[in-house]
Structure formats: C-alpha cells, structure tokens
C-alpha positions in Angstrom: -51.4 -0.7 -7.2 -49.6 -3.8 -7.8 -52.3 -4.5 -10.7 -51.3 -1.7 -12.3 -47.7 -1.9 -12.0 -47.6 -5.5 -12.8 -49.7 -4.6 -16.2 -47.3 -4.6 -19.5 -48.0 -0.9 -20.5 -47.0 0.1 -17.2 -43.7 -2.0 -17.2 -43.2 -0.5 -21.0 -43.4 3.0 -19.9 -41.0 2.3 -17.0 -38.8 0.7 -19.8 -39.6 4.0 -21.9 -38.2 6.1 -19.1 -34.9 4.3 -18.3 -34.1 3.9 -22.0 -34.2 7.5 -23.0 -32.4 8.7 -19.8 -29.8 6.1 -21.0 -30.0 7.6 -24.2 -29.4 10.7 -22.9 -26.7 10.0 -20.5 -24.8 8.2 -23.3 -25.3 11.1 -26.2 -24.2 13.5 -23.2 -20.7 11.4 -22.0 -20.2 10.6 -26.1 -20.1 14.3 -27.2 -18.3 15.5 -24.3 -15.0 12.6 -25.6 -15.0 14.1 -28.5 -12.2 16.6 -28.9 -12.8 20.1 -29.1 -16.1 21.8 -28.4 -18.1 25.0 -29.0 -15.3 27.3 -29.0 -12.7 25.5 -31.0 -15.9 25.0 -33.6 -16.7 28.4 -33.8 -13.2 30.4 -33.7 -11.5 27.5 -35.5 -7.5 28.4 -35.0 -7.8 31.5 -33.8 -9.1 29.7 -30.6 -5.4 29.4 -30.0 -4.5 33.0 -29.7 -7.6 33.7 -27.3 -6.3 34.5 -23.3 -7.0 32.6 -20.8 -9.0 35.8 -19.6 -10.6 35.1 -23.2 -11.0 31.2 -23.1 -13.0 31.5 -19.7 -15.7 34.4 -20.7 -16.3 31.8 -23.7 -16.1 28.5 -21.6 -19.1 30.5 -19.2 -20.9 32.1 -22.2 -21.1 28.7 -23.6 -22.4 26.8 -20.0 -18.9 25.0 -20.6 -17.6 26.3 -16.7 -19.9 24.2 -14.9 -19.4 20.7 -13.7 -19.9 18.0 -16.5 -22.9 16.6 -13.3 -24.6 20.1 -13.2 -24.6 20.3 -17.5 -26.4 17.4 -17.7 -29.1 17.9 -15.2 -29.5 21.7 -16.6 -30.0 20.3 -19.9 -32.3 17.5 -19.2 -34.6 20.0 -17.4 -34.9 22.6 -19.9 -35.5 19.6 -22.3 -38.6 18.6 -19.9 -39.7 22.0 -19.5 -39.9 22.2 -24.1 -36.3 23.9 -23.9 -34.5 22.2 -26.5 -31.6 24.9 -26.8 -30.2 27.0 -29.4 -28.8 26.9 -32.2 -25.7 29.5 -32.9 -25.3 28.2 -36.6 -29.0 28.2 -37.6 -29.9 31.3 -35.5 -33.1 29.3 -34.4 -34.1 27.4 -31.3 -33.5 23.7 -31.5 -37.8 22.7 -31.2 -38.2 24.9 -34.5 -35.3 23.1 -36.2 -36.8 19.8 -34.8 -40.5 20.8 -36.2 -39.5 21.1 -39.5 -37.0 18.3 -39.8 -39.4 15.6 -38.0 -41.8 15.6 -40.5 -39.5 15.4 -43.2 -37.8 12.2 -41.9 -41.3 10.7 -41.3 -42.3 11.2 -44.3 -39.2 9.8 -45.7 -39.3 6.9 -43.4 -42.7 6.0 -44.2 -42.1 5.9 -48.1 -38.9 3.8 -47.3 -41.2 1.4 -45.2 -44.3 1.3 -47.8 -41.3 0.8 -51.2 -39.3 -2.2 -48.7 -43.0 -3.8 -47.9 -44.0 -3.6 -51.3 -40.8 -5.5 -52.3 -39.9 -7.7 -49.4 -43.2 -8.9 -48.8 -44.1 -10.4 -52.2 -40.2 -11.7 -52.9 -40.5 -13.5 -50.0 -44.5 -15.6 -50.7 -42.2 -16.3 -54.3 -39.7 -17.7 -52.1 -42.0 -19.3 -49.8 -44.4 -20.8 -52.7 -41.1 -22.9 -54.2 -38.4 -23.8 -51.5 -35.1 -24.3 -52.7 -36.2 -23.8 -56.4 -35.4 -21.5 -58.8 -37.8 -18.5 -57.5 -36.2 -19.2 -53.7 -33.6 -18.3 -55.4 -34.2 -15.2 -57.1 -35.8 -14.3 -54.3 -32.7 -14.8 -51.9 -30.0 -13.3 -54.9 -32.4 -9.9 -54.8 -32.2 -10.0 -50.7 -28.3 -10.6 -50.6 -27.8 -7.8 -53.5 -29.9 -5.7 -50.8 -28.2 -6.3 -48.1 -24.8 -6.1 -49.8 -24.8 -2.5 -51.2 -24.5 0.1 -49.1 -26.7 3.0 -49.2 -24.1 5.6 -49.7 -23.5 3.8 -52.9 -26.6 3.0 -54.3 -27.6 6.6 -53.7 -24.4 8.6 -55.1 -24.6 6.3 -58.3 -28.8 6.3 -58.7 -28.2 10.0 -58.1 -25.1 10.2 -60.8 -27.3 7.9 -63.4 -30.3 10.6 -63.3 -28.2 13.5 -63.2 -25.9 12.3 -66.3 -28.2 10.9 -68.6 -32.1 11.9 -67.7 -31.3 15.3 -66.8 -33.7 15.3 -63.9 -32.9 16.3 -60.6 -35.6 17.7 -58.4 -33.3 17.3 -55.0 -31.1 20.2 -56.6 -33.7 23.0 -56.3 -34.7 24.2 -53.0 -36.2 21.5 -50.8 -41.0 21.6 -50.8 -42.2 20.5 -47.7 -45.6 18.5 -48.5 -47.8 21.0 -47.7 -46.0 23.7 -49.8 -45.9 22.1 -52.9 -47.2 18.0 -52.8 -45.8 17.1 -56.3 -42.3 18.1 -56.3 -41.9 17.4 -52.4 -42.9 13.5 -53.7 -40.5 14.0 -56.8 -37.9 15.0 -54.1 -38.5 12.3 -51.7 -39.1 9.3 -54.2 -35.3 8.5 -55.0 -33.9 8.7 -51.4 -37.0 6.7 -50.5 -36.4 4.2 -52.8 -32.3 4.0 -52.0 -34.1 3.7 -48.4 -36.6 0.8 -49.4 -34.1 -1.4 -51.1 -32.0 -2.0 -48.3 -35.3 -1.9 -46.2 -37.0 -5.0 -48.3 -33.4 -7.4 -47.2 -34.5 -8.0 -44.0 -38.1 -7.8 -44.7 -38.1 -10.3 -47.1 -36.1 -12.9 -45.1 -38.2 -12.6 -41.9 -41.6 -12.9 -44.1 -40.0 -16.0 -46.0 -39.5 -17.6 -42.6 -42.2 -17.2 -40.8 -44.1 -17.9 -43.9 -42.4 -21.2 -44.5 -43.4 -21.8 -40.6 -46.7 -21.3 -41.4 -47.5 -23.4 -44.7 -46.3 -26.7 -42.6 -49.0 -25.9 -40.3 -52.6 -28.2 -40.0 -54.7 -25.5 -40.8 -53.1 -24.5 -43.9 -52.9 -28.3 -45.1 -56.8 -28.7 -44.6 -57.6 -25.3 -46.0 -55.6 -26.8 -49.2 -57.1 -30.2 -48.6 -60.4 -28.3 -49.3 -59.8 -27.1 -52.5 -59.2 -23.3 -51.8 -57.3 -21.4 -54.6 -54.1 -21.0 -54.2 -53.8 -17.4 -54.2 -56.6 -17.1 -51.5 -54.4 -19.2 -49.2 -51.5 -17.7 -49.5 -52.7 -14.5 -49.0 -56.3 -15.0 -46.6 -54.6 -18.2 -44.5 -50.8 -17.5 -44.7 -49.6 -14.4 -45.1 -52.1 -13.2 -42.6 -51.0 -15.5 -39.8 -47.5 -14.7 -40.7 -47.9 -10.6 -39.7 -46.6 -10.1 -36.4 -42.4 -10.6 -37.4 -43.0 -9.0 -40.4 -44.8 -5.8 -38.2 -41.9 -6.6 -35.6 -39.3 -6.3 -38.6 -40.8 -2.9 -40.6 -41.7 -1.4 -37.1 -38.0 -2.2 -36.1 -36.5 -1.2 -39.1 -38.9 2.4 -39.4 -37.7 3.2 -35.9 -33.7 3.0 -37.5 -35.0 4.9 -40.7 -35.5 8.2 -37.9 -32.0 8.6 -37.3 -30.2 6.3 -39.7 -30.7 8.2 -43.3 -28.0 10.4 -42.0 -26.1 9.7 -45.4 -28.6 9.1 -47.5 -30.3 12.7 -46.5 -27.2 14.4 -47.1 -26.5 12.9 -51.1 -29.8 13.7 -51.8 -30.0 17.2 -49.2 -33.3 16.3 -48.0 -33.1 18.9 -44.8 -34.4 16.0 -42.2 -33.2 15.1 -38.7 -29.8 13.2 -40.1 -28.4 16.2 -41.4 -29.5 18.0 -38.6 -27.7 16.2 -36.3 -24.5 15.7 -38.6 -24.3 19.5 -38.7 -24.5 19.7 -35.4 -21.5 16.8 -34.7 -19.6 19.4 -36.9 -20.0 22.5 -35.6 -19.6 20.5 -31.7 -23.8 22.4 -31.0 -24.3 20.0 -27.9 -27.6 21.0 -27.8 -28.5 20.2 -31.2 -26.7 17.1 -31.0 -28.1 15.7 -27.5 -31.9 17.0 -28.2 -32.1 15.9 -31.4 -30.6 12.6 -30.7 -33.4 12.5 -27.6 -36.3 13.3 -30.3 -35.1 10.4 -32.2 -34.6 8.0 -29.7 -38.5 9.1 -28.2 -39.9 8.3 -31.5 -38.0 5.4 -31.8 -39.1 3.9 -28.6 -42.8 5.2 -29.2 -42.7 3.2 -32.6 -41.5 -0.1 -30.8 -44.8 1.0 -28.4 -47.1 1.3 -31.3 -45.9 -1.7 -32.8 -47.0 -3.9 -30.1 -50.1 -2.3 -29.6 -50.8 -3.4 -33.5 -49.7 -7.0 -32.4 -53.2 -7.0 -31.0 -55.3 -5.9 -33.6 -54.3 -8.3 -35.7 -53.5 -11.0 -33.6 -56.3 -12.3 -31.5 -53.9 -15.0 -29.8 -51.9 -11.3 -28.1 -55.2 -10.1 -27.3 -56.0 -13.0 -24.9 -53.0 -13.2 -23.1 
C-alpha cells in the first residue's frame, strides 16, 4: 500500500481530487458574492414588487432557502451522480449544453494550439540559429507584438477587416458543428483560431528559444556539428528534439487556458463553445450553469496537465527512468 500511494500517478490523482473540490468550493463562494441571483435575473425590477409571501416560494423553488453548507453538498452530489442541473434560459439540462459546447471548444483549442506551434516553434529555431542578431530580433518584435495585443482587439478588428472589405463572414450564419457540415464548421473556426494562435505562439516561442539556446551550448550538439552534420538535421534531429518537454509543458499549459479562456474571443466571433456558455450563465445568475460548467473546465484542464506529463515520457527517455 505505501508503494502505491508513494507512486506519482497516485499522488496526481490525490492532487486531481483536492484541486477540483477547490475549484468547486471557490466557483460556489464566488457566485454566491455576487449581487443578485436567480430571481432578480429572471424577474428583473419587478422582483421588487414580489411579497415576501412571493420572494420565499421563489427563494424554495429556486433551492435558494437552504443553508449556503447544504447547497453546496446537494450540488456536488448530483454533479457525481451525472446531474449537472438545469437550465431555465436554455430549457435544456446542463450535461446536453456541456456535450455540445465541449467539443466545440476542443476543437477550437486544438486549432489555436496547432496555428501557435506552427508559429512559435519555428520563430523561435530563427531566434535560436542567430543570438542577438537581426533574426533574434524579428523573432522577439513578432513575440512582443503577440503578447501586446489583446485578443478582444485583434479579433473585433480581423473580424471588421473581413467583414468591410472581403465580404466574407461565415461566423454570421448559423454555427456547423464538424460533423454536420466539415467545410464551413473549419471556415467558421479558422479566424477565432487564428486570433487564438497568435497570442498562443508569444509564449511558445520564448520558452522554445530558451530551452533551445540551452541546448545548442551542450557537448553533444558541438560534436554532432564537429562531425559535419547539416545544419538543418541538427537543428531539427539533435536540438529541437531534446528541447520538447517546455515546449509540451508550455502548449499543454496554455491548451488547458484555451478551455475556459476564449470567453471573448467566442462571443466576437459567436462560436457557441463553453465561454459563452458560462458568460450567459454569469448573466442570467444560472448557478448551475455557472459552477458545472466551470467544474467541466477545470476537469479537463487538470486531465490536460495529466496527459501532458504522461507524454513527458514518450519522448523523453531520461522521465522514463526516473
């Protein structure tokens, strides 16, 4: 027994556990600050001129009587039992909302990931292959111009530019899930996923350019040049490969943010994905919108991280040993 609970999956799931109950604990106190709730959202002003006789046939209907304790714990069970609530708004429980905004935010993360891979990675061997020269500092001008604009921005002007002057915006018909119609659901999804990707490559390309510097200073990459081997072949074969596992850290890091931090970027380009889920939710004060979905987010997020270290060993046979 100790074995086992002295292995590092075990001690990750244990850390699973007590981060998503934190998660939960903290989305549940957060809401709960914010003024107003479920009746104020749905009646508006007219919540005012409702009787106390009124106010607490609502405050029961809504679970809102019982002690804030009791809320929680009802909650989290009917969460662990597949109950994720309803929703009043969407006239739909909260697991079929989840269902078919999940994928949709996957699939929008992922593009992000592959377009801020695609551009980090390769800005940063350019970096890497002159220090301090003139393509360092391309390299580093594109990364702060990354990091600098905000997506909000980038995304209301790219969306503005197309709109204005090519005429061409497939995010204003009704949104096509992938399997419903491939070709417009990837015309749909390419702009938000490249607003996505271009804030995504920032921190990409710095960690590669680091840990690739790191590497080019060591032995093994001085004998393989030593031997004659082309230049492209060791940066790619010898260095880049040896510099992986903070890059992986870094996309897996930033792919786990993508889930629940496109909140804006979903709702300029009204891609229906768990962001504007849980932004409707905030406005129309659904707690059980808001809490599960904030849960779903935070289990992918943490199952990411988990598959992330798992890669570590696959392509590092250094992990696999220890």
């Amino acid at each position: 027994m100790r074995s086992v609970a002295r292995h590092p999956l075990a001690r990750r799931l244990v850390e699973t556990v007590l981060t998503l109950f934190g998660v939960a604990v903290l989305v549940f106190t957060t809401l709960r600050a914010i003024p107003g709730d479920e009746i104020t959202a749905t009646l508006g002003t007219e919540a005012a001129g409702l009787s106390a006789e009124q106010q607490e046939s609502l405050r029961a209907y809504y679970g809102l009587d019982k002690p804030l304790v009791l809320q929680f714990f009802s909650w989290l069970g009917n969460v662990l039992t597949g109950n994720l609530g309803f929703s009043r708004r969407a006239g739909a429980s909260v697991l079929e909302m989840t269902a078919n905004a999940l994928p949709v935010t996957m699939e929008l993360a992922v593009l992000a990931t592959i377009i801020g891979l695609l551009i980090g990675v390769p800005l940063a061997m350019l970096s890497a292959s002159r220090p301090n020269g003139i393509r360092d500092g391309f390299g580093q001008l594109v990364g702060l111009a990354a990091l600098s604009v905000p997506n909000f921005l980038l995304g209301a002007a790219l969306l503005t530019l197309i709109s204005r002057y090519a005429h061409y915006n497939p995010n204003a018909q009704g949104f096509a899930h992938l399997t419903q119609d491939p070709l417009l659901n990837l015309q749909q999804m390419l702009f938000p996923a490249l607003v996505l990707g271009f804030g995504l490559a920032a921190p990409i390309m710095r960690t590669a350019r680091s840990a690739l510097l790191e590497v080019q200073t060591q032995d093994f990459v001085r004998t393989a040049r030593g031997k004659g081997v082309a230049p492209w072949r060791l940066r790619v074969r010898h260095v880049l490969h040896n510099a992986l596992n903070p890059i992986v850290t870094m996309a897996g890091i930033q792919f786990g943010y993508l889930l629940g931090g496109a909140v804006v970027v979903e709702q300029i380009f009204s891609v229906p994905g768990l962001g504007r889920q849980v932004l409707a939710g905030i406005q129309q004060k659904e707690y059980a919108v808001v809490q599960s979905t904030v849960l779903v987010i935070a289990t992918t997020f943490v199952v990411v991280n988990l598959l992330t270290d798992l890669l570590y060993r696959v392509i590092d046979p250094r992990v696999r040993a220890a």
